[in-house]
N, C-alpha and C positions, 0 to 999 in steps of 0.2 A: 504493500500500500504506500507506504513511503517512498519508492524507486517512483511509480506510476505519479503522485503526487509533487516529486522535486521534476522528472522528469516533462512536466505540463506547465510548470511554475513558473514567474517570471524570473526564474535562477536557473532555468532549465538549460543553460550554457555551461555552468559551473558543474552540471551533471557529468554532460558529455567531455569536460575537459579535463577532469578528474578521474572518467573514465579512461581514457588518454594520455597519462598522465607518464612519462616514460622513469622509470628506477633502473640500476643497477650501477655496473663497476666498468673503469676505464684502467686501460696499462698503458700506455702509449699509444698507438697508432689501432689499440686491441680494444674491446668494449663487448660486456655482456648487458643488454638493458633489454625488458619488457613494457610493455604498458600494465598499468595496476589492475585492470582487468584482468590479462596475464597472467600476472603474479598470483593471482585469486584463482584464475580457472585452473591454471598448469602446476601451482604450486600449493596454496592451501587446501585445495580440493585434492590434492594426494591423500590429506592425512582425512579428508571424509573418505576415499576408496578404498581406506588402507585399515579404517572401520568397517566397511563396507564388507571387504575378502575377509577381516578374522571372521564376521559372521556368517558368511559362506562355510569358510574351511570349518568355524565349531558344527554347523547345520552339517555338513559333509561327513565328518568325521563321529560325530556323538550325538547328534539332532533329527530332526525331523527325515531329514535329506539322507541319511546314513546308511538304509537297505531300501534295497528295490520295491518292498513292497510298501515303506512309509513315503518314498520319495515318488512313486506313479503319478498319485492322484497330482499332488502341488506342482509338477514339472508340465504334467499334460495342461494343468490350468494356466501357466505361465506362457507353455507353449503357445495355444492358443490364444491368448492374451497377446500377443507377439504378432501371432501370422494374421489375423483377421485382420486387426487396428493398419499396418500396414501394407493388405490389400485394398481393406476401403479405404486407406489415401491414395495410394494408385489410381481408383477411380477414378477420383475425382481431377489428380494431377499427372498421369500415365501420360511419357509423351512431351512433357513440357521440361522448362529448367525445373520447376518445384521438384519433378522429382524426386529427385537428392534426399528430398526431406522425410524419405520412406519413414529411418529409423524414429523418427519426433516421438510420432504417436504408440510408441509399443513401450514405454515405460510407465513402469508404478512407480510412485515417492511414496514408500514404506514409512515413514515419520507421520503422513498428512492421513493416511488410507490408514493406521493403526490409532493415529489422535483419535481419526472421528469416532473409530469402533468401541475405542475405550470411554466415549462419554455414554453408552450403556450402561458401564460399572456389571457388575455383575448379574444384569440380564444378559447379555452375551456370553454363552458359553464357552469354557475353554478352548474345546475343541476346533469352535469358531476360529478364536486369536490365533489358534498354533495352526491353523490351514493358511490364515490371510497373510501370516509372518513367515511359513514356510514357501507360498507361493509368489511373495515378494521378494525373498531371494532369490530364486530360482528365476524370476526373472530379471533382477538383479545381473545374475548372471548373463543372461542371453543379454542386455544392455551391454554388458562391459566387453563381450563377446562382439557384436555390434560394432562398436569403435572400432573398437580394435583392427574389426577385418576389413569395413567398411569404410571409417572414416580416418583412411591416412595413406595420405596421398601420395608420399617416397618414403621407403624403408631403406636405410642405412646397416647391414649385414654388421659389416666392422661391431660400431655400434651397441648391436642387439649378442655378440658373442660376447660382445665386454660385460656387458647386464647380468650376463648368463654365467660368467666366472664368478662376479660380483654375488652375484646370490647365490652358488655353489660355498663361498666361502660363509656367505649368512649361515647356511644351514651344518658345514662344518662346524662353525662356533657354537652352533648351537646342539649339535648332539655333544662336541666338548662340552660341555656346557659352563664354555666361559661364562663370567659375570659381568666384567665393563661394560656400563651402556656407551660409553664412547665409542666402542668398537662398534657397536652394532647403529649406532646413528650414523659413524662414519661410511658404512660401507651401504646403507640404506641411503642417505645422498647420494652415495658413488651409482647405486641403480636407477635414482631418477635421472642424475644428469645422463648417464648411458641411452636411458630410454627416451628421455629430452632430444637426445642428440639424432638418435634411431630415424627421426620422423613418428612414430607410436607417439601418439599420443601422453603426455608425462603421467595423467593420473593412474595409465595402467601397473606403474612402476608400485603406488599403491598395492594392489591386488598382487601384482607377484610375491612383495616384501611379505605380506601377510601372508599366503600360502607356504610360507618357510618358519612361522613360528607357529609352534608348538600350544595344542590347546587340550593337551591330555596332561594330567599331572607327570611329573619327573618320576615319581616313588609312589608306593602302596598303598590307600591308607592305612594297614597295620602299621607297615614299618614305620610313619607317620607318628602314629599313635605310641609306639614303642621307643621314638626317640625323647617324646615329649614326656612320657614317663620315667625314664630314666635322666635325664635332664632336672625333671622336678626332684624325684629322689633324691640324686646329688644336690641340688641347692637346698633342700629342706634338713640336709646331713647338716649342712655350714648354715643353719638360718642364726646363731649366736653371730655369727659374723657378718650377716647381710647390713647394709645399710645402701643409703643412695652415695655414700663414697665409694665405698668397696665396691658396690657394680659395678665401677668405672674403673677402678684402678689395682683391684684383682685379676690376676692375667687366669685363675678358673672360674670365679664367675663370667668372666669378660668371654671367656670362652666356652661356657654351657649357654650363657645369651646367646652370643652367634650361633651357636649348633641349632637352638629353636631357632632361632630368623630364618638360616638358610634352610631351614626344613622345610619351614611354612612357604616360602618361596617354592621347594620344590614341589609342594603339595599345590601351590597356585599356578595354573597352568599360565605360560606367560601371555598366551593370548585374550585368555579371560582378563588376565589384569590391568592388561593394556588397552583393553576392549573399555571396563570401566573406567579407567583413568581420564580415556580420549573422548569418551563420549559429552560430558560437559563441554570442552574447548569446542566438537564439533556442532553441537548445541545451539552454545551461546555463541557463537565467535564466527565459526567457519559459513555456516547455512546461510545466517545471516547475511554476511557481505556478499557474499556469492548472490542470494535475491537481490542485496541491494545495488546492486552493480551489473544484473542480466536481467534485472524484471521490468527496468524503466524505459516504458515506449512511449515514444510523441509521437500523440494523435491531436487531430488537428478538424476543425469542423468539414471540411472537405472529407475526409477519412471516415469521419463518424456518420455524415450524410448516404454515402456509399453502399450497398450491399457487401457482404464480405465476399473478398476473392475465394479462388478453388484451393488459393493454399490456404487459407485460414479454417475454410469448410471442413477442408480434408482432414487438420488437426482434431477438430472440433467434433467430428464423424469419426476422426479412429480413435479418439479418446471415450466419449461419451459412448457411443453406439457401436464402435468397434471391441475395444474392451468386454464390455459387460456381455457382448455376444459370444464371443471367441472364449472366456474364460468359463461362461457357463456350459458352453456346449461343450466343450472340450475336457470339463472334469466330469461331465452325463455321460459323456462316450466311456470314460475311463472307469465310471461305477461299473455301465451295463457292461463290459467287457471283462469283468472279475478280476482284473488287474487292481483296482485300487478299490477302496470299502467309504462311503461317506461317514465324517469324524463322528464320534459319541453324543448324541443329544441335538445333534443338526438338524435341521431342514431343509428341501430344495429351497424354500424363498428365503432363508438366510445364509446360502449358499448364492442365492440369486444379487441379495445386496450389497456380498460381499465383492461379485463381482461388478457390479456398480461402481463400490470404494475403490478397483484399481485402476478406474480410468482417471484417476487424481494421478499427473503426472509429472507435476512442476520440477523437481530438481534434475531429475536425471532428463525431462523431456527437455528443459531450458538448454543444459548441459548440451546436448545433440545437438539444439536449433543452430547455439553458436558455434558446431563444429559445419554444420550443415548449409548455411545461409551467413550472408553478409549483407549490412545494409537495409533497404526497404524491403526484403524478403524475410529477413530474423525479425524485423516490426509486426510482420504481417504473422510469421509462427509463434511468437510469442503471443500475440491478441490472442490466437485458435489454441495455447493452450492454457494461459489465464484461463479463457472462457467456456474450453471443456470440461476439466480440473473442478470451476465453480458449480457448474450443471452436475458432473458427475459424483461431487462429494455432497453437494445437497438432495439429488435424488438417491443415492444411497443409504443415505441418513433415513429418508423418512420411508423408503424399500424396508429396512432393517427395523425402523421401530414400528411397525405393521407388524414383520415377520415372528417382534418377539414380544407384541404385545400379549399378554396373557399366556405366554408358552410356558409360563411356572419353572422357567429354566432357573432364574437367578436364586428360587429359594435352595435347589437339587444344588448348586454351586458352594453356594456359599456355606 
């Protein structure tokens, strides 16, 4: 609201030159600098992707996504969430430059499509959240997939084998299981700039990093449990001696502390920790500028007078009407076909709403437009998918509180 509102404003200069605005470093005749947009899309938007893969790879590894027969149903849904939304853009723009803009409309914003379901509270069954949160990754995936294949235009080989030592050596320090986080920042820049440099898109370098750590625990919980007891035992042998000096300047308690630390460490899997760590910054910090700095289009009475073009339709039609088709029919297929089971306590029409919620496609659809379009074309997909996002998160909303009005779900929950 604030991008749309500075961007209309009579400051509405200050917008775009800010968005413009070129940073970086000089050596002589040498120069690294981006525009601050740049800096937002290609660089902090790493550390949303790179939230983005831990939740993939935990969904992958120990989640919903983890055997064939829990990952069917969410994948077929994503799938078709995918193919539809980007046929009926074709429709509409098959043929023209808009094309390009296939990818726009096949993404969910997991944050927007999970707010809305959570103002339920516990009329929404679980079952519900873990299908809507499984099938948001999974497309998730097909988005970063997407990019990746899709939207980059020269690959640099050199480059991409550099990346690919670089993260070999991540994953060696990490079955060592060195501790320095400087090592592992250092060599986590070393794969973005590689990937920077690639042509790949940078936020992929995101999603790689994150695929190399670790989101199973180090150790057992017995052995866990068995350090911490013996740990306590010895400190409670010396409790005549405990004080807040002696913990510090006892080289045995100094050293049954660290024993618990690094245990607990090994029992927290490092990607669970980083996962909560990151999520505030990506939250408050990262989402934000990224809206505030891609959501601002100037329109202008001329533009507003207008019918909307076939690209803005097109977004508008595979967000709204493409989505909610593709996802629904595509997890029906997946029931009737014995392949996948609909979740515990569900219904088709809150399986119907839910596929409503995923035609909300603002971050990752924004994300696309500006790899997709330049100019009076990213104004025009940007409108299509502000304006499907809004259609599709409000008739979702009141799809879903039909569906669970009186279903007696929330008291079975709670």
């Amino acid at each position: 609201m604030l991008a749309l509102a500075w961007a209309n404003s009579p400051w509405a200069a200050s917008y775009f030159e800010l968005q413009h605005t070129y940073i970086g470093v000089s050596w002589g005749d040498a120069s690294f600098k981006l525009s601050l947009q740049h800096w937002i899309n290609d660089g902090l938007m790493v550390v949303f992707f790179f939230v983005v893969g831990l939740e993939i790879k935990r969904e992958l590894v120990v989640g919903q996504l983890s055997s064939m027969r829990k990952a069917f149903g969410p994948v077929a849904a994503a799938l078709g969430g995918m193919v539809v939304p980007a046929a009926l853009y074709l429709v509409f723009n098959g043929g023209t430059e808009a094309a390009r803009g296939w990818g726009v409309p096949m993404a969910t914003d997991i944050a927007f499509a999970l707010g809305i379901l959570a103002l339920f509270g516990a009329r929404a069954p679980i079952g519900l959240k873990v299908f809507l949160t499984a099938l948001a990754i999974a497309d998730d995936i097909g988005a970063v997939l997407v990019i990746a294949l899709f939207y980059t235009e020269k690959v640099r080989i050199l480059a991409l084998v550099v990346a690919g030592v670089l993260l070999l050596l991540l994953a060696a320090a990490n079955r060592a299981r060195l501790r320095p986080p400087g090592l592992y920042i250092l060599l986590a820049l070393g794969v973005w700039a590689a990937v920077f440099a690639s042509g790949v898109h940078a936020t992929v370098a995101g999603i790689l990093v994150a695929f190399v750590v670790p989101v199973r625990a180090r150790i057992e919980p017995r052995e866990y449990l068995a350090r911490l007891r013996r740990a306590s035992g010895e400190l409670d042998a010396l409790e005549d001696s405990l004080t807040r000096v002696s913990m510090l300047s006892e080289t045995q308690q100094l050293d049954l502390l660290d024993d618990v630390y690094h245990s607990t460490g090994d029992m927290i899997p490092s990607g669970i920790a980083l996962e909560h760590f990151l999520h505030p910054l990506q939250a408050f910090i990262i989402l934000p500028l990224f809206a505030l700095f891609n959501a601002g289009v100037a329109l202008n009475a001329e533009m507003l007078a207008m019918p909307p073009d076939r690209l803005t339709l097109g977004v508008i039609a595979g967000l709204f009407v493409g989505k909610q088709v593709g996802v629904m029919l595509f997890t029906w297929l997946a029931v009737k076909s014995g392949r996948a089971s609909r979740p515990e306590g569900v219904s088709w029409p809150m399986i119907y709403g839910v596929s409503c919620l995923a035609g909300v496609g603002f971050t990752m659809s924004l994300f696309i437009s500006e790899l997709a379009f330049t100019g009076t074309m990213a104004s025009e997909a940007k409108i299509g998918i502000l304006a499907g996002s809004l259609v599709a998160g409000i008739w979702g909303y009141l799809v879903l509180s039909r569906a669970l009005r009186g279903s007696g779900v929330g008291t079975a929950v709670s």
